[in-house]
C-alpha positions as CSV (number, residue, x, y, z in Angstrom):
1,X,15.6,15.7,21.6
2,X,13.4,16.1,18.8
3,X,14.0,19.4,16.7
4,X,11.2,22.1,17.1
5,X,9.6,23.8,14.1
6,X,10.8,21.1,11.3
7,X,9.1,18.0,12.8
8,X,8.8,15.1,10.0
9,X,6.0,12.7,9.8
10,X,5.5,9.1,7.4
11,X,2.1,8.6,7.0
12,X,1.6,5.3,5.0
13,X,-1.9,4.9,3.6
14,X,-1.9,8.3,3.6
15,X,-4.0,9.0,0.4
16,X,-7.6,8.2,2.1
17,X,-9.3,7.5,5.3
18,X,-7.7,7.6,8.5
19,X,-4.1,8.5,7.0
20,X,-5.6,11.5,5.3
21,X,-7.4,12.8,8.1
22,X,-4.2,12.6,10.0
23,X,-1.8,13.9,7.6
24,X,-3.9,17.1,7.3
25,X,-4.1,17.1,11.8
26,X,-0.5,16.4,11.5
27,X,-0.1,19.2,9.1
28,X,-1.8,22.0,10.6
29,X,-0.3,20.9,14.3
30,X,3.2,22.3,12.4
31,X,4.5,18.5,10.6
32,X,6.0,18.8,7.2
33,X,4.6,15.1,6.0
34,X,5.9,12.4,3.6
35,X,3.3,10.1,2.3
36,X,3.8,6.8,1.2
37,X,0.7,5.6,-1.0
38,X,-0.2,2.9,-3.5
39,X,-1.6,5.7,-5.2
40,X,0.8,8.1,-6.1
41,X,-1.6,10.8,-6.6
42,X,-3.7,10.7,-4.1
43,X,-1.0,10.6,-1.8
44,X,0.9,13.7,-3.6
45,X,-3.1,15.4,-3.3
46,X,-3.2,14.6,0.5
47,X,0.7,15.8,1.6
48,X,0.0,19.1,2.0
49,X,2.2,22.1,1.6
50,X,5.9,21.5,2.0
51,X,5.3,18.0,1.7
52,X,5.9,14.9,-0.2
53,X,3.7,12.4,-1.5
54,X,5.2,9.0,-3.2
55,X,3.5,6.1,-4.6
56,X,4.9,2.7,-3.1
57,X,3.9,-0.9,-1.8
58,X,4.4,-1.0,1.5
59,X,4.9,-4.7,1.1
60,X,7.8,-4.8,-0.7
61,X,11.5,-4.1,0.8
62,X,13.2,-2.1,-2.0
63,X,10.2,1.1,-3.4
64,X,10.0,1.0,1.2
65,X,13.9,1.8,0.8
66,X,13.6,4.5,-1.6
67,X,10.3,6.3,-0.7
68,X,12.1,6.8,3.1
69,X,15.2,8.2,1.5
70,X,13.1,10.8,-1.0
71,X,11.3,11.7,2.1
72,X,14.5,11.8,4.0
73,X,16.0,14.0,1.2
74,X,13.2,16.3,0.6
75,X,12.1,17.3,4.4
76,X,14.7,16.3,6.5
77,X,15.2,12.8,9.4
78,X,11.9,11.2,10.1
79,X,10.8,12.1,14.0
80,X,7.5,10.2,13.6
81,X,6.5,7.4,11.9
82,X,2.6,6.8,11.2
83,X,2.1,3.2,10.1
84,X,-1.5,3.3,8.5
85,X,-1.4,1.4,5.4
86,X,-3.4,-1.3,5.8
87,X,-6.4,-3.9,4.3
88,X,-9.5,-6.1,5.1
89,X,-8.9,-8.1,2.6
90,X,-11.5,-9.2,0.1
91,X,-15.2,-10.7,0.6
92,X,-12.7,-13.9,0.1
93,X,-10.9,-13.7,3.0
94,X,-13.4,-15.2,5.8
95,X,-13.2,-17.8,8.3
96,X,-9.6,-19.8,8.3
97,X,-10.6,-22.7,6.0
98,X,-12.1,-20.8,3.5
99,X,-9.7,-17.6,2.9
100,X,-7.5,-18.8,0.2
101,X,-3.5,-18.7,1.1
102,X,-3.1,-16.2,-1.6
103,X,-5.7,-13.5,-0.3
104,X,-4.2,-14.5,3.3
105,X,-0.6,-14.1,2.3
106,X,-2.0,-10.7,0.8
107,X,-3.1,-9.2,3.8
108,X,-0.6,-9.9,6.3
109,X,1.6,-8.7,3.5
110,X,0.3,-5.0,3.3
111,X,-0.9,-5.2,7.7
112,X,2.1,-7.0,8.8
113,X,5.0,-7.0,6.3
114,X,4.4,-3.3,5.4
115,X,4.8,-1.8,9.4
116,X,7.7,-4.2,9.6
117,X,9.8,-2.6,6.6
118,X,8.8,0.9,6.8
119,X,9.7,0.8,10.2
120,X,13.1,-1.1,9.8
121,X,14.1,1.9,7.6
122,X,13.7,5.1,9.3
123,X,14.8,3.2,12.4
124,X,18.8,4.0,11.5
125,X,18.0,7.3,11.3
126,X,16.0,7.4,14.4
127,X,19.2,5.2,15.9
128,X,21.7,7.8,15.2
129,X,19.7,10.6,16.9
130,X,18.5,8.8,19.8
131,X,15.3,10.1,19.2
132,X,11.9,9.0,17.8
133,X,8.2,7.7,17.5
134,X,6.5,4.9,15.5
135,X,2.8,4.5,15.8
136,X,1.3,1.7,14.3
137,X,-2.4,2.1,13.2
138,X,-4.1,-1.3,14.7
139,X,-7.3,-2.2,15.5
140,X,-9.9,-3.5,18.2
141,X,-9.9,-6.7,15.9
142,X,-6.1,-7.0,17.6
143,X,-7.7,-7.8,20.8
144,X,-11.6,-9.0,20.4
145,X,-10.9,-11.0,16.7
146,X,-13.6,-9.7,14.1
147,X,-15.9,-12.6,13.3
148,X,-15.4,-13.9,9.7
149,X,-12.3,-12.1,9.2
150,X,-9.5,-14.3,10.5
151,X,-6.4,-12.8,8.1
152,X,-7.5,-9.5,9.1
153,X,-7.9,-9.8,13.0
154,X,-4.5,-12.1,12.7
155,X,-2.3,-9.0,11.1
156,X,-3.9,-6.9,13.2
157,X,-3.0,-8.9,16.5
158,X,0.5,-9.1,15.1
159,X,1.0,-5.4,14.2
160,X,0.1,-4.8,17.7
161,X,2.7,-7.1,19.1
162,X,5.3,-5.7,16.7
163,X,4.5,-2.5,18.1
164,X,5.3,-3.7,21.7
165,X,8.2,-5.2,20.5
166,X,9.4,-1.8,18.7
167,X,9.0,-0.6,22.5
168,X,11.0,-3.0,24.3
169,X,13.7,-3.6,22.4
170,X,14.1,0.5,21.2
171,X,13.1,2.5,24.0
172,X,16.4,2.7,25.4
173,X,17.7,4.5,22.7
174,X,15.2,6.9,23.0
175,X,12.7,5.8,20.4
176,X,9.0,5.2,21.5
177,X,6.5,3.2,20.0
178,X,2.9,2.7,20.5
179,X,-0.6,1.2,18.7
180,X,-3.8,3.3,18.1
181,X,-6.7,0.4,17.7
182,X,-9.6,1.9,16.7
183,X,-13.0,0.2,16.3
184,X,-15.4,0.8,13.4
185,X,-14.6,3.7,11.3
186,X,-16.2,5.5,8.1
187,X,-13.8,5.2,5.5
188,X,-13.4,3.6,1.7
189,X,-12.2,0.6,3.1
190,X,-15.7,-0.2,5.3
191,X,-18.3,1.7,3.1
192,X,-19.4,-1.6,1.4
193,X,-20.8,-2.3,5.3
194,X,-21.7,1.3,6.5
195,X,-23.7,2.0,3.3
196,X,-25.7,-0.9,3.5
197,X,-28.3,0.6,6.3
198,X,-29.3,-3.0,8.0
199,X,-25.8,-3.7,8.3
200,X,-24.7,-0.5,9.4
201,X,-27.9,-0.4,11.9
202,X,-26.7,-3.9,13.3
203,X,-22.9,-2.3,13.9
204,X,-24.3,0.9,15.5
205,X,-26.0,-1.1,17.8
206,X,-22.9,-3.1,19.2
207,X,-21.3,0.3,19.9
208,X,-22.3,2.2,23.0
209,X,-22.4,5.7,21.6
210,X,-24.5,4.3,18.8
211,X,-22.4,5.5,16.0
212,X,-19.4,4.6,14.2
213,X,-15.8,6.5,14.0
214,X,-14.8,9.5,11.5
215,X,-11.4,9.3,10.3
216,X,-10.9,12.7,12.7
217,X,-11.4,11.0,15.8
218,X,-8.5,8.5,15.4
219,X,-6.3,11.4,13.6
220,X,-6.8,13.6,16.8
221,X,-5.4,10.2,18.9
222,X,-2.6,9.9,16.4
223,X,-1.3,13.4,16.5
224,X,-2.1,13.7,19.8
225,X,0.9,10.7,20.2
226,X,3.0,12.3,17.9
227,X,2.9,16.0,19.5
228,X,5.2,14.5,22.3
229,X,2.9,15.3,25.0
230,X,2.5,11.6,26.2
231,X,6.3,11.4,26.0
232,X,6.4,8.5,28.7
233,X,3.1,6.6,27.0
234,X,5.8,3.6,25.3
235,X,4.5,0.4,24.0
236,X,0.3,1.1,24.5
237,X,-2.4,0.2,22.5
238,X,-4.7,3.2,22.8
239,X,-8.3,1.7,22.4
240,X,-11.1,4.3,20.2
241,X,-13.8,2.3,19.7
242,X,-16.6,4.2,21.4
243,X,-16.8,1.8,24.0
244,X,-17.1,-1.4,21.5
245,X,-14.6,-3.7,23.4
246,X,-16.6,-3.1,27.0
247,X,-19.9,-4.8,25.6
């Protein structure tokens, strides 16, 4: 079972957007958080109080290792695991012929790569307790690909389906995991769209509630998953899009 009053949360990404809006939801809902951040002070700015912020690449295997263990060390066994980190990629990265394999490798590096070793190490610890939860932040591009934006909808399809596969082959031992896919959503990574008002106009106008997503809404949905609450929800992707995918 997992321990009451010292819950521990990852948060990768953590340091902006949607993994800062959820770290502080995760905080004030009683988490002590670790965040693990390109930027090492933005993510020691966003951890809150009792928490840990450390600057890593998700991508790569051996600063995953150790920025697990300091959190580990510092708050205690990871119950929840936020997989957030993630990128669009640059203006470069467009329809399949022309993204360049560099700037395709790159994003199913940080999208793919990074859920797949953050995930492979607090999964021991998770093993031995018979107890945890990894959410992996997706996207509606997962299951209705983004036009123009074939590394990105790719990663995003495939973090979805390592998600289910987290499920099937861990729930057993008692560890749960599940996808939040949210549509468009107001954050550093999107304002070169949403600032641009013809652009942002034409997204708005795909969406039936006519607006785009804060980074609250799909923080709520996270910690929401990661109260326990949904405790027999195992290997979903939860769809907030504002009704995006319907059209």
């Amino acid at each position: 079972m997992t321990r009451q009053g010292s819950r521990v949360a990852i948060v990768t990404g953590g340091g902006s957007g949607i993994g800062r809006a959820t770290c502080r939801h995760l905080v004030a809902a009683g988490f002590r958080v670790g965040i693990i951040d390109l930027d090492a002070a933005a993510a020691r700015d966003a951890c809150g109080d009792g928490g840990i912020g450390i600057g890593a690449d998700v991508s790569l295997a051996a600063p995953v290792e150790r920025a697990v263990r300091a959190v580990e060390d510092a708050l205690g066994p990871v119950d929840v695991l936020v997989n957030n980190a993630g990128i669009a990629g640059s203006a470069a990265a467009t329809r399949l012929h022309e993204t360049p394999v560099d700037e395709w490798d790159r994003v199913l590096a940080v999208n793919v790569r990074g859920p797949y070793l953050c995930t492979r190490a607090v999964l021991p610890s998770m093993l031995r307790r018979g107890d945890g939860h990894v959410i992996t932040i997706a996207s509606v591009a997962a299951i209705v690909p983004f036009p123009d934006r074939a590394a990105y909808s790719t990663s995003k399809g495939a973090a979805l389906q390592l998600a289910r596969s987290i499920a099937r082959d861990y729930g057993a031992d008692g560890i749960r995991s599940n996808a939040v896919c949210p549509g468009m959503v107001e954050t550093p990574m999107t304002r070169w769209r949403l600032d641009r008002p013809d652009l942002r106009a034409e997204i708005e106008q795909r969406i039936p509630l006519h607006r785009v997503a804060q980074p609250d809404d799909i923080a709520e949905a996270v910690t929401l998953l990661a109260s326990g609450r949904m405790s027999y929800m195992n290997g979903s992707a939860l769809v907030i899009d504002g009704g995006y995918t319907v059209v």
